[in-house]
The first five atom37 places (N, CA, C, CB, O) and aatype in JSON, in Angstrom:
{
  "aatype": [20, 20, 20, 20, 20, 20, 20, 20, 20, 20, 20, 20, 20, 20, 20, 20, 20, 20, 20, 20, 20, 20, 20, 20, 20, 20, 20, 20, 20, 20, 20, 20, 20, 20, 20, 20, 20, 20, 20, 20, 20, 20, 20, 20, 20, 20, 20, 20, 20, 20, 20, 20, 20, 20, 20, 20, 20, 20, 20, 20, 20, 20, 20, 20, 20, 20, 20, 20, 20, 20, 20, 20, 20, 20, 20, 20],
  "atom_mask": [
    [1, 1, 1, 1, 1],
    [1, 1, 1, 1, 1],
    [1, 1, 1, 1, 1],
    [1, 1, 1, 1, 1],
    [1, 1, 1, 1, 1],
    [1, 1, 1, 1, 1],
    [1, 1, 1, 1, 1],
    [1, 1, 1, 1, 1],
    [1, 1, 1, 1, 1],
    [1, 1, 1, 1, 1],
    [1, 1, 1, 1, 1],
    [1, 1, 1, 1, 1],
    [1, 1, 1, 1, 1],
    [1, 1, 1, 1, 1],
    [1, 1, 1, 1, 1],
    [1, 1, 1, 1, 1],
    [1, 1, 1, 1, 1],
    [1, 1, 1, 1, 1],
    [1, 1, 1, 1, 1],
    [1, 1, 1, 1, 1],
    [1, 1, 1, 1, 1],
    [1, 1, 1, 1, 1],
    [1, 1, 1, 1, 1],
    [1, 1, 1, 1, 1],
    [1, 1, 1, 1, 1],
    [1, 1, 1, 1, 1],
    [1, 1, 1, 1, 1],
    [1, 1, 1, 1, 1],
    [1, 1, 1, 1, 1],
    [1, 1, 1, 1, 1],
    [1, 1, 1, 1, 1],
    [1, 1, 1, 1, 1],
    [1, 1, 1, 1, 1],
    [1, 1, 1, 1, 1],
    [1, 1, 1, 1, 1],
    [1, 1, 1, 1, 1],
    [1, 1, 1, 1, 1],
    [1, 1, 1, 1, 1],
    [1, 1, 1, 1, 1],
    [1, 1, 1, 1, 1],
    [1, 1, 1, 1, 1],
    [1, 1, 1, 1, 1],
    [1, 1, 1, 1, 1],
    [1, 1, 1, 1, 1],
    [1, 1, 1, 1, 1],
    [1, 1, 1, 1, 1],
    [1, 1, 1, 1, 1],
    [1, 1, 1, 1, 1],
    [1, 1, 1, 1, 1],
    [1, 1, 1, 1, 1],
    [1, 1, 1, 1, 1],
    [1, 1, 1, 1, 1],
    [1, 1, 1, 1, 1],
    [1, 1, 1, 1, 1],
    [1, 1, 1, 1, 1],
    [1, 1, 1, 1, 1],
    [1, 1, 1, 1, 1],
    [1, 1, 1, 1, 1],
    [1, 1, 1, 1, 1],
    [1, 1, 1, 1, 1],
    [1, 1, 1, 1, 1],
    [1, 1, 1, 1, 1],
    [1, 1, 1, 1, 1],
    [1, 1, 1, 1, 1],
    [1, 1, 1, 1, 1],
    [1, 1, 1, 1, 1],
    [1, 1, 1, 1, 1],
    [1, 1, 1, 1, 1],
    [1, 1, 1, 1, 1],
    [1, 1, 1, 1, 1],
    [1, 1, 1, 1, 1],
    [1, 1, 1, 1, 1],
    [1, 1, 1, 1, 1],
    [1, 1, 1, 1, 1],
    [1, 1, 1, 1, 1],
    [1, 1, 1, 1, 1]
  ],
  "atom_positions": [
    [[-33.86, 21.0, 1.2], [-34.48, 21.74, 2.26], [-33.6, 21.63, 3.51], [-35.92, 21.22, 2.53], [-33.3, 20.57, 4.05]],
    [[-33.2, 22.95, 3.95], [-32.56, 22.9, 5.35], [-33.52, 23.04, 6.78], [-31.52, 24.1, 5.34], [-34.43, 23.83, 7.05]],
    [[-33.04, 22.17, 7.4], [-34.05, 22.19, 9.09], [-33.06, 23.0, 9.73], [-34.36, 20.42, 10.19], [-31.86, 22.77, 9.64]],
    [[-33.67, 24.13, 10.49], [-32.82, 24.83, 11.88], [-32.68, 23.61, 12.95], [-33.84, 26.29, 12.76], [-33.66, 23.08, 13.46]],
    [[-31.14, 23.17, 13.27], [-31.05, 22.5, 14.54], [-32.08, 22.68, 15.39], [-29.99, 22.82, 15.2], [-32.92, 21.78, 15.45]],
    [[-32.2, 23.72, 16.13], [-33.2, 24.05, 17.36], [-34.6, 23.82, 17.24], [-33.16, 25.45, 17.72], [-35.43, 24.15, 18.09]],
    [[-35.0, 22.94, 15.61], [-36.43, 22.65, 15.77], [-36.54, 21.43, 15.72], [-37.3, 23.21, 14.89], [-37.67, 20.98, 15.57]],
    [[-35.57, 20.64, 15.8], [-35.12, 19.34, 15.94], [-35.23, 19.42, 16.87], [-34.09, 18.8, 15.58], [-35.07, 20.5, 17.44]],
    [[-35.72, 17.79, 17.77], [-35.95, 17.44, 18.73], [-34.58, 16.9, 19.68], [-36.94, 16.63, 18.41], [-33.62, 16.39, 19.1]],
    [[-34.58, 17.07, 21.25], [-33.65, 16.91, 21.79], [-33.34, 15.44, 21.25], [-33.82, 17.22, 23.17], [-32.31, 15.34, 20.59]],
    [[-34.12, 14.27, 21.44], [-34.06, 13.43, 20.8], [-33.04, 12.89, 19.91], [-34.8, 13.61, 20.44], [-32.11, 12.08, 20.02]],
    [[-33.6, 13.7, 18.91], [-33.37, 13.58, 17.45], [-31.48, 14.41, 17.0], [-35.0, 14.62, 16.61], [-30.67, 13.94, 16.2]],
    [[-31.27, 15.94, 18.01], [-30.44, 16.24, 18.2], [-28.91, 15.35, 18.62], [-30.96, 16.92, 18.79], [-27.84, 15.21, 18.03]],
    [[-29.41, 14.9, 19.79], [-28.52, 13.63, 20.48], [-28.49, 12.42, 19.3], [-29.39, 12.94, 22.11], [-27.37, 11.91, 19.31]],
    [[-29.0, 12.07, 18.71], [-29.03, 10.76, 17.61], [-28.04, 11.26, 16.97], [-30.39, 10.41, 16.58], [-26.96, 10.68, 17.1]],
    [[-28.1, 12.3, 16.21], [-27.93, 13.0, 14.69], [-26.38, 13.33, 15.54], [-29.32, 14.69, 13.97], [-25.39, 13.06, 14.86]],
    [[-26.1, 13.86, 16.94], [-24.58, 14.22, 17.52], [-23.89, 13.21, 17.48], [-24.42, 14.7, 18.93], [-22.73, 13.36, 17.09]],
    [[-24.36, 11.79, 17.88], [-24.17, 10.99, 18.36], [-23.21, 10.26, 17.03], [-25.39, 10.51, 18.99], [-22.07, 9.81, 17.14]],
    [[-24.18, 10.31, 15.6], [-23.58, 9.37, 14.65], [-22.47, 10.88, 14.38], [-24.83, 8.56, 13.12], [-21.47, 10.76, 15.1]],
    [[-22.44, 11.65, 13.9], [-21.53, 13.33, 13.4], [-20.04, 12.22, 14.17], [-22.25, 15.73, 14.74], [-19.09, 11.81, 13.5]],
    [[-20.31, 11.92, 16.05], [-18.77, 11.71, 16.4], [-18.72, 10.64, 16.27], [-18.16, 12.04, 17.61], [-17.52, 10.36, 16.26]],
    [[-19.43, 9.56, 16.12], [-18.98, 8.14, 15.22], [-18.22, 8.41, 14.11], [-20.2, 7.29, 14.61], [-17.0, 8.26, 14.14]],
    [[-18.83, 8.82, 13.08], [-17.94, 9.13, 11.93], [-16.9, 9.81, 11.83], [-18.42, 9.59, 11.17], [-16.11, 9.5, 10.95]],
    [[-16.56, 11.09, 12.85], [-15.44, 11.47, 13.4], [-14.0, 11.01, 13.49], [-15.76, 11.55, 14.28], [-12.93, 11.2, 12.92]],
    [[-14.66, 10.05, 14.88], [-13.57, 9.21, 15.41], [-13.37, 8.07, 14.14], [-14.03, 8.47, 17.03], [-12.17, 7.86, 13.96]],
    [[-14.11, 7.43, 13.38], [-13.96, 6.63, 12.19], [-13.14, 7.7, 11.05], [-15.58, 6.07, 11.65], [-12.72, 7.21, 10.0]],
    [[-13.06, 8.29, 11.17], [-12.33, 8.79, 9.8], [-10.88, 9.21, 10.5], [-13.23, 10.31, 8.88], [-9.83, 8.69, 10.12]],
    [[-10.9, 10.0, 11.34], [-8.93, 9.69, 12.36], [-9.17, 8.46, 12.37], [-8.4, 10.33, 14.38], [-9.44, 8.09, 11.23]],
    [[-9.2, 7.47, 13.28], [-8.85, 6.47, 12.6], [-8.52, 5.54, 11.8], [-8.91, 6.37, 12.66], [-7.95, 4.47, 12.03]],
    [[-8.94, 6.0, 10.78], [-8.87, 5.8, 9.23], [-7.74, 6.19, 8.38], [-9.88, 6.46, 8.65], [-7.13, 5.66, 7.46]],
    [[-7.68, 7.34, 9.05], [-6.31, 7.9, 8.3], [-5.35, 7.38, 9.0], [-6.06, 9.47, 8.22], [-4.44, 6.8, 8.42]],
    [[-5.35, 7.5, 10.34], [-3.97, 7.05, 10.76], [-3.6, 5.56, 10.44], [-3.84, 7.25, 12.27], [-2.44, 5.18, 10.35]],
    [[-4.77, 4.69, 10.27], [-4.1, 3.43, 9.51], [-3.62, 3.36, 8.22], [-4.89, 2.47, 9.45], [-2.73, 2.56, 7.91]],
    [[-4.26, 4.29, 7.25], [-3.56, 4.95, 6.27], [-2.3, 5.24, 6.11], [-3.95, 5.82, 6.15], [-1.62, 4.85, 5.15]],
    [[-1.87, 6.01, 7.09], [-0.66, 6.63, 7.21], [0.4, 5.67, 7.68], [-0.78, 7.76, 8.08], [1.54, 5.85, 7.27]],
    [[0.1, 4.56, 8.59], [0.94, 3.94, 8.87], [0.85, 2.87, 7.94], [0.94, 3.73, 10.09], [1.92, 2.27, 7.92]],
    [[0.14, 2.44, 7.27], [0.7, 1.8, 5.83], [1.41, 2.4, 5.07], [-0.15, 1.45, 4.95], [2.5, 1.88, 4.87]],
    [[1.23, 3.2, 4.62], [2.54, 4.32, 4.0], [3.7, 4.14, 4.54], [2.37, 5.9, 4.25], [4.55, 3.87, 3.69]],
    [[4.14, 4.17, 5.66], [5.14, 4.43, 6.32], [5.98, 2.51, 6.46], [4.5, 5.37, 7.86], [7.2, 2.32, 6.52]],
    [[5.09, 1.59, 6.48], [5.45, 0.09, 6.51], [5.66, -0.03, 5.36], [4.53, -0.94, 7.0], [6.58, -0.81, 5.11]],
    [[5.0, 0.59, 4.22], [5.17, 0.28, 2.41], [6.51, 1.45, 2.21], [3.28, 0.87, 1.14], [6.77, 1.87, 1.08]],
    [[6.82, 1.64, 2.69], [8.04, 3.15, 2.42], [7.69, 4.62, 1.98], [9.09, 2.84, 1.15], [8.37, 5.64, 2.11]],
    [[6.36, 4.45, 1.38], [6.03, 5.97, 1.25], [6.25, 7.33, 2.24], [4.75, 5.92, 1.11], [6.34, 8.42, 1.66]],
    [[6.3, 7.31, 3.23], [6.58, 7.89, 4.25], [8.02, 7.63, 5.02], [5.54, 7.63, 4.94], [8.62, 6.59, 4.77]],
    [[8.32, 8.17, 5.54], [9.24, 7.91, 6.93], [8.82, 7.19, 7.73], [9.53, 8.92, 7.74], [7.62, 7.12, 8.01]],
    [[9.99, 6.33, 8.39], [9.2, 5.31, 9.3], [10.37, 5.56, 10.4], [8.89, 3.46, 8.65], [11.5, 5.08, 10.53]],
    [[9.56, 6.59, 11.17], [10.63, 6.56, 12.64], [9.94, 6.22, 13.52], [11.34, 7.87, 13.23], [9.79, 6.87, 14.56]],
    [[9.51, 5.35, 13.31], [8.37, 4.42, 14.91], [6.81, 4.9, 14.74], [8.91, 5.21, 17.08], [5.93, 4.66, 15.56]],
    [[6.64, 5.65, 13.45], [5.0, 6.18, 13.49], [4.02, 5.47, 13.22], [4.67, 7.15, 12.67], [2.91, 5.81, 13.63]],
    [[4.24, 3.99, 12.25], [3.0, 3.41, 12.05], [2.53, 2.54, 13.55], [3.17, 2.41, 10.67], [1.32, 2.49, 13.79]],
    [[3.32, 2.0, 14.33], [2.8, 1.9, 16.05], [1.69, 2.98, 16.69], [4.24, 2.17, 17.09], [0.59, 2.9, 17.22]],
    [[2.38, 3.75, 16.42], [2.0, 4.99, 17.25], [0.53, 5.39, 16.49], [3.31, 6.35, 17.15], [-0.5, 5.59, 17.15]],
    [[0.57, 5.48, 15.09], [-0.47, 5.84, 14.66], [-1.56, 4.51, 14.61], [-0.13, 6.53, 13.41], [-2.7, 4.78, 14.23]],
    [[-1.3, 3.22, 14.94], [-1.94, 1.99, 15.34], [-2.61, 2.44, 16.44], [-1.05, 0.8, 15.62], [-3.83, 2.61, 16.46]],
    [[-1.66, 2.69, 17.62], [-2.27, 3.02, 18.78], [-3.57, 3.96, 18.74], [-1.26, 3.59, 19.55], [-4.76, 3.71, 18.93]],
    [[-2.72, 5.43, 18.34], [-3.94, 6.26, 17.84], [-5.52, 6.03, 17.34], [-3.46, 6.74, 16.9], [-6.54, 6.59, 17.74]],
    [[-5.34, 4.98, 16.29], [-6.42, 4.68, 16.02], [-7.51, 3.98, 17.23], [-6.12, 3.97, 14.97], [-8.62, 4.36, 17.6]],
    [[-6.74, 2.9, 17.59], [-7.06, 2.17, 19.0], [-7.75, 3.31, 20.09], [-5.48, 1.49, 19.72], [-8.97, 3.27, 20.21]],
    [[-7.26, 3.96, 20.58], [-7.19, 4.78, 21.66], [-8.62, 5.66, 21.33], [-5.67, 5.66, 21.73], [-9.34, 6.05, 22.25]],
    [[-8.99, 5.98, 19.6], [-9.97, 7.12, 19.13], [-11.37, 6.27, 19.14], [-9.55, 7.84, 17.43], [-12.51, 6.62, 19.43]],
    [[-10.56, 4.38, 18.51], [-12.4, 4.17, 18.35], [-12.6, 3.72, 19.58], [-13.14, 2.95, 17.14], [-13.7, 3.19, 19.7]],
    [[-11.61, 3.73, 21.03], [-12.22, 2.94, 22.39], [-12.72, 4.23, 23.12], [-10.92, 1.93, 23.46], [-13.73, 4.14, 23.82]],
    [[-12.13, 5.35, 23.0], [-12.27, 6.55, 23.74], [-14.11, 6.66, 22.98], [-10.78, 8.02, 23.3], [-15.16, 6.54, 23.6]],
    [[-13.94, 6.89, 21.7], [-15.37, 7.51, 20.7], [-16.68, 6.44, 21.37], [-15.09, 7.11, 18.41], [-17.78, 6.97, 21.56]],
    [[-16.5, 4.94, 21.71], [-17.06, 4.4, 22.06], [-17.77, 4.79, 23.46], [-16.47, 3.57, 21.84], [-18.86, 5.22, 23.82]],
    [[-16.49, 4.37, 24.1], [-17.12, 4.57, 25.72], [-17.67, 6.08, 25.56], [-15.73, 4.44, 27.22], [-18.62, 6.32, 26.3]],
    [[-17.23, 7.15, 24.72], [-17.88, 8.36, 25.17], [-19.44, 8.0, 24.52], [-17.04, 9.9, 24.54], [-20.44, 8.21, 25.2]],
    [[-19.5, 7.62, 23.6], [-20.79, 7.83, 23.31], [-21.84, 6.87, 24.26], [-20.91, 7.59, 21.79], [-23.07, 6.96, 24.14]],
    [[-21.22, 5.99, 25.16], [-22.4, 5.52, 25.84], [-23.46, 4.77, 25.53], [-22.88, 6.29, 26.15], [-22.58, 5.23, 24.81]],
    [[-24.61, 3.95, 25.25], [-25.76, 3.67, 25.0], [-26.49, 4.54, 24.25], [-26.28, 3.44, 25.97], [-26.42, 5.74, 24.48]],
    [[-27.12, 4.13, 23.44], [-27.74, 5.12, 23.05], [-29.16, 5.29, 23.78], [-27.79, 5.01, 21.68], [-29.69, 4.41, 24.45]],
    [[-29.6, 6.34, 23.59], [-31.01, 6.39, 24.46], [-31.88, 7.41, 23.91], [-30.82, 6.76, 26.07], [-31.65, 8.58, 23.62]],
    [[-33.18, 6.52, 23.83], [-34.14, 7.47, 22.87], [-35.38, 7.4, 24.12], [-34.68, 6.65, 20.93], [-35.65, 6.54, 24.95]],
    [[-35.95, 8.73, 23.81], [-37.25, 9.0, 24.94], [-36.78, 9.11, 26.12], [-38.36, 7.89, 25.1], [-35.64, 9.18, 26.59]],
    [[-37.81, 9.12, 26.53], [-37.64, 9.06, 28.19], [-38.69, 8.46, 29.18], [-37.51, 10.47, 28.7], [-39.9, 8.24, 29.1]],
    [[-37.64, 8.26, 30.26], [-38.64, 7.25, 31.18], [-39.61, 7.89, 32.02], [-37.85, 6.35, 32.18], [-40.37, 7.21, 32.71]]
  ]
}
């Protein structure tokens, strides 16, 4: 059974957005540690990318964090 977004509650909307860019930012980050194992194991080219894609990862789950804020249900 499919629900129309718009009969979902603002609530419930914000929850359900909230985890969508958790898992987001968890899966780029995911890969790019991926990738830079490849590149430390030789599968790849290694012209300075597994750093960079370290960083990357760093940079997605601190950025994904602070954006998402607290979470907050109801209201006061």
């Amino acid at each position: 059974m499919f629900c129309d977004w718009n009969l979902l509650s603002d609530d419930l909307q914000l929850i359900l957005s909230r985890e969508a860019l958790r898992r987001a930012v968890e899966t780029i980050a995911g890969q790019a540690e991926i990738l830079a194992s490849e590149m430390e194991g030789g599968g790849l080219a290694n012209l300075g990318g597994p750093e960079a894609l370290r960083l990357l990862a760093a940079v997605a789950r601190a950025t994904g964090q602070e954006s998402l804020g607290p979470a907050v249900v109801g209201h006061a």
